[in-house]
C-alpha positions in Angstrom: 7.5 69.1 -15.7 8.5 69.2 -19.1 10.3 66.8 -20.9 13.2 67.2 -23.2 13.5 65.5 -26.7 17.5 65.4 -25.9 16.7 63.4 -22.9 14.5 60.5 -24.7 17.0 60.4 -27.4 19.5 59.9 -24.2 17.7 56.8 -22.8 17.0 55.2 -26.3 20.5 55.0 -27.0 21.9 54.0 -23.6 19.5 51.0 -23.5 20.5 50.0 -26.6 23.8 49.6 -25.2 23.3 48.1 -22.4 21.2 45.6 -24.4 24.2 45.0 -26.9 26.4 43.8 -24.0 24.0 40.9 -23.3 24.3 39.6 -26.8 28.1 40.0 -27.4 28.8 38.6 -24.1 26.5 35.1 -24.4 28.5 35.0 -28.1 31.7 35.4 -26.3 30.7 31.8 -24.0 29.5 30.1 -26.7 32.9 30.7 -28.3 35.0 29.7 -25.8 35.8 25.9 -25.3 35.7 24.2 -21.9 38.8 22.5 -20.6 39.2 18.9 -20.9 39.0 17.1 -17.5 40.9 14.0 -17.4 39.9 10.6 -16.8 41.1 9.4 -13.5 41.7 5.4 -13.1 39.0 3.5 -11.7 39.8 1.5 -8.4 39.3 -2.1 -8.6 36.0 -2.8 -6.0 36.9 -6.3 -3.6 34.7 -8.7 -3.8 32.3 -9.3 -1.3 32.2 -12.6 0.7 29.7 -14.5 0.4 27.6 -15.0 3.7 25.9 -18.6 4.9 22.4 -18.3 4.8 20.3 -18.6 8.2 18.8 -21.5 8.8 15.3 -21.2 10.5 14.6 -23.6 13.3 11.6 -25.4 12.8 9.3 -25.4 15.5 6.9 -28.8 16.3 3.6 -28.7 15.1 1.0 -27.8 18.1 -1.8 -30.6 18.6 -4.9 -29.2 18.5 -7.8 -32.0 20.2 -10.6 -32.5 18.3 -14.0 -31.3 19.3 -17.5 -33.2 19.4 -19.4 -32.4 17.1 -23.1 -31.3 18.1 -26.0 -33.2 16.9 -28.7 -30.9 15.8 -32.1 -32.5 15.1 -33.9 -32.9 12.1 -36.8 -30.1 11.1 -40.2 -31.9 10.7 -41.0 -31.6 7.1 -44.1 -29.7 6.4 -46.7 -30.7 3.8 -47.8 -28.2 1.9 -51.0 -28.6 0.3 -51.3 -28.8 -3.2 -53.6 -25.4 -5.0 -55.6 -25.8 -8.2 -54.4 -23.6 -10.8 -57.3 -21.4 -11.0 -58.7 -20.8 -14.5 -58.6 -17.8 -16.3 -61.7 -16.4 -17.9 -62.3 -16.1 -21.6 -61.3 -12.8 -23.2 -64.5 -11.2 -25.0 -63.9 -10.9 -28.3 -63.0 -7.3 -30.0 -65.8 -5.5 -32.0 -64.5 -5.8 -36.0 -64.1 -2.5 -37.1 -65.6 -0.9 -40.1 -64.1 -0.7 -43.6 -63.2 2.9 -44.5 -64.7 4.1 -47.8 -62.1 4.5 -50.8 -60.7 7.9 -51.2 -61.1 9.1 -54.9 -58.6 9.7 -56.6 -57.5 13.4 -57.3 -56.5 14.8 -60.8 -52.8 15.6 -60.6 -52.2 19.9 -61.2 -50.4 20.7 -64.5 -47.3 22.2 -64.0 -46.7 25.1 -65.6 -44.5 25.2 -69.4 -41.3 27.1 -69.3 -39.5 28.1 -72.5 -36.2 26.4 -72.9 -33.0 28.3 -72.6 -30.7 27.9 -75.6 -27.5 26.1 -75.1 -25.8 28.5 -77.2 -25.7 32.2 -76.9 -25.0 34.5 -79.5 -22.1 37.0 -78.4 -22.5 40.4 -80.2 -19.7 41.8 -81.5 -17.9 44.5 -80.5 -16.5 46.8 -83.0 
């Protein structure tokens, strides 16, 4: 099936239009103004009455009789024999350790000499 330039050149432009439509019409309700509703009267509310509050009977205490208390007997105390605090051995003493020979010293390496670069450098001239 073979498709026509005519007929993409035909679908281009009607979308186009139908996408324009959008645009003028949400211009179109932005420019219009929206009636003016008026303000009706507000009704004056009756007060309410007040109401008594509701008293709560109060109901007599119950009496609750008292219970005996049980005796329990005394534990017998134990005695508890007294322990020696048992004594602890002498540590042994640690072997001294041996002084460690002096390390000689070593001679320090030269570092090598570097010629200096000049702070200055001569620009040739260019003729």
């Amino acid at each position: 099936m073979a498709v026509h330039p005519s007929s993409f050149l035909l679908l281009l432009v009607g979308l186009s239009l139908i996408s324009g439509n959008g645009v003028v019409a949400s211009r179109r309700l932005l420019d219009t103004e929206l009636p003016k509703i008026p303000e009706l009267p507000k009704p004056e509310i009756p007060s309410i009455p007040a109401m008594p509050k509701p008293e709560i009977p109060t109901l007599p205490k119950p009496e609750i009789p008292t219970l005996p208390k049980p005796e329990i007997p005394s534990l017998p105390k134990l005695e508890i024999p007294t322990i020696p605090k048992p004594e602890l051995p002498k540590m042994p003493e640690l072997p001294k350790m041996p002084e460690l020979p002096k390390m000689p010293e070593l001679p320090k390496p030269e570092l090598p000499h570097f010629p200096e670069i000049p702070k200055e450098i001569p620009v040739p001239p260019l003729h």
